[in-house]
C-alpha positions in Angstrom: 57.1 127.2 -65.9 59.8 126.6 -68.6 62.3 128.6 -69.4 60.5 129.6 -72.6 57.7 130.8 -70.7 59.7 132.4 -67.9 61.3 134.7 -70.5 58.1 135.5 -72.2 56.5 136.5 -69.0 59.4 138.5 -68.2 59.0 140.5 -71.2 55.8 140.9 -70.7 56.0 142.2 -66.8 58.8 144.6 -68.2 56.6 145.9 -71.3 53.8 146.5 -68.6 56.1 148.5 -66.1 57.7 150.6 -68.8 54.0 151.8 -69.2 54.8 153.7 -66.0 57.0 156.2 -67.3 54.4 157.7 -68.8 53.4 160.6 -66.0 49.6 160.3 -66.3 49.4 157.0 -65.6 52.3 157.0 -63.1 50.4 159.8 -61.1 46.9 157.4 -61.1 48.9 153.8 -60.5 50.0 155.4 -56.9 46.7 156.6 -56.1 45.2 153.1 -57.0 48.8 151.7 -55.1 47.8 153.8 -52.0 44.4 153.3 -51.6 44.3 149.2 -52.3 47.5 148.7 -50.1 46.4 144.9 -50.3 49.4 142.4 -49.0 46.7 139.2 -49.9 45.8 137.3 -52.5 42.9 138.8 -54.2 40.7 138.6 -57.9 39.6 141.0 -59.8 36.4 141.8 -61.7 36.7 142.4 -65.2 34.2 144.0 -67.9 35.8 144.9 -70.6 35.0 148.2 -70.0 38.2 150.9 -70.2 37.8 151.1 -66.3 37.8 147.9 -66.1 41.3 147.1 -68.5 42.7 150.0 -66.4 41.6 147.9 -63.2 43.1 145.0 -64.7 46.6 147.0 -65.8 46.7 148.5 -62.6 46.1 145.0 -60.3 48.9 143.2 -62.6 51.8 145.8 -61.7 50.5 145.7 -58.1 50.6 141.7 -58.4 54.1 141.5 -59.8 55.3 144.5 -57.2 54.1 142.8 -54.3 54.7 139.0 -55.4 50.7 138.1 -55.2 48.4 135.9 -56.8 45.8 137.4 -58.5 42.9 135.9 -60.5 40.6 137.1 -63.0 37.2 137.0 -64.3 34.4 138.0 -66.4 30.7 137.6 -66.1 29.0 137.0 -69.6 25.0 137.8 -68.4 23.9 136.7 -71.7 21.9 139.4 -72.1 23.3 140.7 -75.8 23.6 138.6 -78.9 27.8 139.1 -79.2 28.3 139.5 -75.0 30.1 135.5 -75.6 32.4 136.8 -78.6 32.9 140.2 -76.6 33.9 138.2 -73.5 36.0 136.2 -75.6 37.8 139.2 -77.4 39.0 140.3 -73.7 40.1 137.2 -72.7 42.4 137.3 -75.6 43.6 141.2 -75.5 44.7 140.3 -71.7 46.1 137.3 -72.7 48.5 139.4 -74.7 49.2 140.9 -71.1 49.8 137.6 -69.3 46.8 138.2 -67.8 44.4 134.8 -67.7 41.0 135.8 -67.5 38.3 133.2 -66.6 34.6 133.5 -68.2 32.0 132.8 -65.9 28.2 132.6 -67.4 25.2 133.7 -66.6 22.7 131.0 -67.9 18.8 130.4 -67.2 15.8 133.2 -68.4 16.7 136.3 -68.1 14.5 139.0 -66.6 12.3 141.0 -68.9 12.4 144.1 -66.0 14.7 145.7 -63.8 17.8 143.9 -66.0 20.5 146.5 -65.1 19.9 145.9 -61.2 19.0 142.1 -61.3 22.3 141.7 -63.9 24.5 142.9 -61.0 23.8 141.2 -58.5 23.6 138.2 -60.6 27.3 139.3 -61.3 28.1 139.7 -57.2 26.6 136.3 -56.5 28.5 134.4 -59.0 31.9 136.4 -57.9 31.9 135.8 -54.6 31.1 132.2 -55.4 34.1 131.8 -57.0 36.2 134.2 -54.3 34.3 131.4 -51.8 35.8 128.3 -53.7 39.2 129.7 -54.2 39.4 131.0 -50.4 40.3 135.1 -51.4 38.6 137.5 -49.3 39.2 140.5 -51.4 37.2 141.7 -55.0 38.6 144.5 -57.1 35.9 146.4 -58.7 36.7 149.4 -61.6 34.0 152.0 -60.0 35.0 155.4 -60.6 34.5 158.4 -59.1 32.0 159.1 -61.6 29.8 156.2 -60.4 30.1 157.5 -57.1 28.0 160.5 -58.5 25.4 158.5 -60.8 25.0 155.7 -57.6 24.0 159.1 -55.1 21.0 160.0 -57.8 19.8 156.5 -58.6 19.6 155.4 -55.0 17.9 158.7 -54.5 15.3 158.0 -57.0 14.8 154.6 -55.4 13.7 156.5 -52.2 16.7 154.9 -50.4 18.3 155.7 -47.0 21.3 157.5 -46.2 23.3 154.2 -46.5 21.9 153.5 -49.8 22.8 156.9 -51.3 26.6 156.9 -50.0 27.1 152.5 -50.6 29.1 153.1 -53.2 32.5 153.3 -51.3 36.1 152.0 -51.4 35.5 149.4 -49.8 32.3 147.3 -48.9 31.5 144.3 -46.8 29.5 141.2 -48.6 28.8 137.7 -47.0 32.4 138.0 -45.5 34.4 139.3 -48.7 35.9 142.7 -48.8 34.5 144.7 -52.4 37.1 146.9 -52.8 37.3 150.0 -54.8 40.7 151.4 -55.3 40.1 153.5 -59.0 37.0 155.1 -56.9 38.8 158.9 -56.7 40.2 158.2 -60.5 38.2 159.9 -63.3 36.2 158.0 -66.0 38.4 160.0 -68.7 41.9 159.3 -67.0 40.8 155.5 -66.7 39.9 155.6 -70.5 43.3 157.5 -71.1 44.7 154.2 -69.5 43.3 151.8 -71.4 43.8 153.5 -75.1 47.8 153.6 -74.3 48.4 150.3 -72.7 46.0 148.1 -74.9 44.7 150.5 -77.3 41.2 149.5 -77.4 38.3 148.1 -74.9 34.8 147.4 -75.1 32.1 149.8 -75.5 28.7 148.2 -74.2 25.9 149.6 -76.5 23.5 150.0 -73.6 25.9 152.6 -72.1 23.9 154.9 -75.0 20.4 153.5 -74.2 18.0 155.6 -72.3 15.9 153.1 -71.5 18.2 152.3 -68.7 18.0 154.7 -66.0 22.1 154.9 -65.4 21.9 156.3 -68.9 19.6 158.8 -68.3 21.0 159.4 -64.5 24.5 160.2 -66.7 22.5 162.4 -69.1 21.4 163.9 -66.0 24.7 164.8 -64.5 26.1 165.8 -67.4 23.4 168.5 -68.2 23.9 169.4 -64.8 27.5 170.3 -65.2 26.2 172.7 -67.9 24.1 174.5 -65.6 26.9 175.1 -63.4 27.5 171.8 -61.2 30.6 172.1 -59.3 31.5 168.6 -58.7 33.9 169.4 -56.3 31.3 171.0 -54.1 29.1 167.9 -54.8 31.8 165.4 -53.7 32.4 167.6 -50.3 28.4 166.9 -49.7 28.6 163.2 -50.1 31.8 162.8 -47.9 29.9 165.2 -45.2 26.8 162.4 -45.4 29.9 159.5 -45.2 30.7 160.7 -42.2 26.8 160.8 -41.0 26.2 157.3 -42.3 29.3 156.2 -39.9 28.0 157.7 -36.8 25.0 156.0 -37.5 26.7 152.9 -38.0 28.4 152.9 -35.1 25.2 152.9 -33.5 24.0 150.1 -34.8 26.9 147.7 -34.4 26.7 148.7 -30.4 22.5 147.7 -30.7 24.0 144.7 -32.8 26.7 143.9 -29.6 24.1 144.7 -26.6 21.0 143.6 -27.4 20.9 140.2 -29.5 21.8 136.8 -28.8 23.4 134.5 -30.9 22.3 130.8 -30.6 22.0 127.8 -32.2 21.4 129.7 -35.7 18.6 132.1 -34.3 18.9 135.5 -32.9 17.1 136.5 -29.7 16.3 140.3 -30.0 15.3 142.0 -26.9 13.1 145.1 -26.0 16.0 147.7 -25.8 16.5 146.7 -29.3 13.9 147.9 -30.9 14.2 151.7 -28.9 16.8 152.7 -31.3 16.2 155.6 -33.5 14.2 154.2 -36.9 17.4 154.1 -39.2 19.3 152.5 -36.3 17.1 150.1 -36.2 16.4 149.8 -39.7 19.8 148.6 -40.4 20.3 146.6 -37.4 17.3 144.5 -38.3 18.7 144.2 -41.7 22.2 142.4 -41.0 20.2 140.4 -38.6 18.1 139.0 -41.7 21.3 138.9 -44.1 23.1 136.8 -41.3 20.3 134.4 -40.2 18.5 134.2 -44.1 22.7 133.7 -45.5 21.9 136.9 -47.7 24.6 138.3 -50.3 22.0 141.5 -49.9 19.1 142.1 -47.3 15.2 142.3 -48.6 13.4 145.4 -49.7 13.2 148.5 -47.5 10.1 148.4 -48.1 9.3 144.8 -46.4 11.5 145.4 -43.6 9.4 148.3 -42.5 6.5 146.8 -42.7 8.0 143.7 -40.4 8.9 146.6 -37.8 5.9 148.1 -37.8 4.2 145.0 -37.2 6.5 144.0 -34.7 6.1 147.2 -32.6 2.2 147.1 -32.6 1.2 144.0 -32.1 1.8 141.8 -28.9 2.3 138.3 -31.0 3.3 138.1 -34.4 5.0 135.9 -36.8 6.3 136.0 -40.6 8.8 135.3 -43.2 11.1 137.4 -44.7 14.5 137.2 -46.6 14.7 133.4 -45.9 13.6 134.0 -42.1 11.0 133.1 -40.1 9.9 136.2 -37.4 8.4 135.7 -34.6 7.1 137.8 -31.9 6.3 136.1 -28.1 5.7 138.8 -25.5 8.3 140.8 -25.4 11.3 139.1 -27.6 11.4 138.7 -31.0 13.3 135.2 -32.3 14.7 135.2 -35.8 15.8 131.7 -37.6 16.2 130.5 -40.6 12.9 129.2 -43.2 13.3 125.6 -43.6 
């Protein structure tokens, strides 16, 4: 770097720490300090959003605090007719910051259902691609507390399990990269504070307003909910209580995981103790097993999975594909492998 440069950066790492002094902000960098306490190289995911320029601010300190390499990006889905000039106009506001922010693109057709869903995971696959090339191991995501909220009722809607209602956690395990969530106490409002004092403006997604989506109409939701007397409080207490029942369960599974299956030659020999689990146990233990042997960044419909189990427990041979496996049933022992 030249000594121009050096200088310039300087400046800039100085104008960004003197945003501390502000108490607000202060207060919210060491909860986001505490709860990444990250010593690795890591990237970060950026929207635009003002939790996601908070993210960003907050990552940058963190970087130049603890001497670490951090890199950035953006996923333009392609799905609006400005998202490329949008993505653009971030990559030049964190520019300002010394922040370089990498655009990665979302081409091909684009779903005409289900977009909000499909776009995300779109968005996970091509970020852990990257974190896959460059070697990191840890994602920073800007998910607030308020998602954790809007995630519980969507999931519920979906008719999802206990892990699907309380996934939305600090931090979360995907193909071998840690998703972490270190803004995920922080409030939408403090995260928007943020953003308005250090870069005084962010981007406001139009189909944040749409109903049509049913995030928006989940938010409506909430928010006529806290008219009617929600105590949020009360409502974070319940999801922690089920956190804790979702890890008990968990533990369960990892010791059917340990005990009964075999590793070999990529294929997994499941035995007959395995399936004797209680049905969520077994639910999710059959589930890694198809992530891991069908290389999954996410495991198939519920839906699918169940009906492979139930299968599998009434009939003596069987056999089927799923998830990029093939399932088969001799006897007593189920083999998975991989669909050629």
């Amino acid at each position: 770097m030249s000594l121009k440069n050096l200088n310039a950066s300087t400046k800039i790492h100085n104008h960004l720490l003197r945003k501390l002094r502000d108490k607000r902000i202060y207060k919210i960098y060491k909860n986001f300090e505490n709860n990444l306490n990250l010593n690795n190289n890591f990237m970060v995911a950026v929207s635009g959003g003002a939790d996601s320029l908070a993210l960003a601010f907050f990552s940058k300190i963190y970087s130049i605090k603890k001497s670490l390499k951090v890199k950035y990006f953006l996923v333009d889905h392609k799905l609006r007719n400005n998202s490329s000039v949008e993505a653009l106009f971030v990559k030049n506001l964190l520019n300002d910051f010394y922040i370089d922010l990498d655009i990665l693109e979302w081409n091909g057709k684009k779903p005409n259902s289900n977009i909000q869903s499909l776009a995300r995971k779109k968005r996970y696959n091509l970020l852990i691609n990257q974190s896959k090339k460059y070697k990191i191991n840890h994602i920073l995501f800007g998910h607030h507390e308020d998602d954790v909220y809007e995630n519980f009722f969507i999931r519920l809607l979906r008719g999802s399990g206990l892990k699907g209602i309380v996934s939305l956690d600090k931090k979360t395990l995907i193909n071998n990269v840690n998703i972490l969530r270190p803004l995920i106490k922080a409030e939408k409002k403090d995260l928007i504070y943020i953003s308005k004092k250090v870069f005084k403006k962010y981007v406001e997604d139009p189909s944040n307003e749409d109903e049509i989506f049913t995030r928006v109409r989940i938010r409506n939701f909430i928010k006529n909910l806290e008219n009617e007397g929600l105590d949020k409080r009360k409502f974070k207490l319940s999801i922690q209580n089920l956190k804790s029942v979702d890890q008990a369960i968990q533990f369960f599974c990892e010791k059917n995981l340990r005990e009964n299956s075999i590793i070999s030659n990529n294929k997994v020999l499941l035995n007959e103790e395995f399936f004797n689990f209680p049905q969520e146990v077994l639910f999710r233990s059959f589930s890694q097993i198809l992530q891991l042997v069908g290389n999954k960044y996410f495991p198939p419909r519920g839906k699918k999975i169940i009906n492979i189990l139930e299968n599998l427990e009434d009939k003596i041979s069987f056999k089927s594909t799923l998830g990029n496996c093939v399932i088969k049933k001799i006897n007593r022992t189920v083999i998975v492998y991989k669909e050629r």
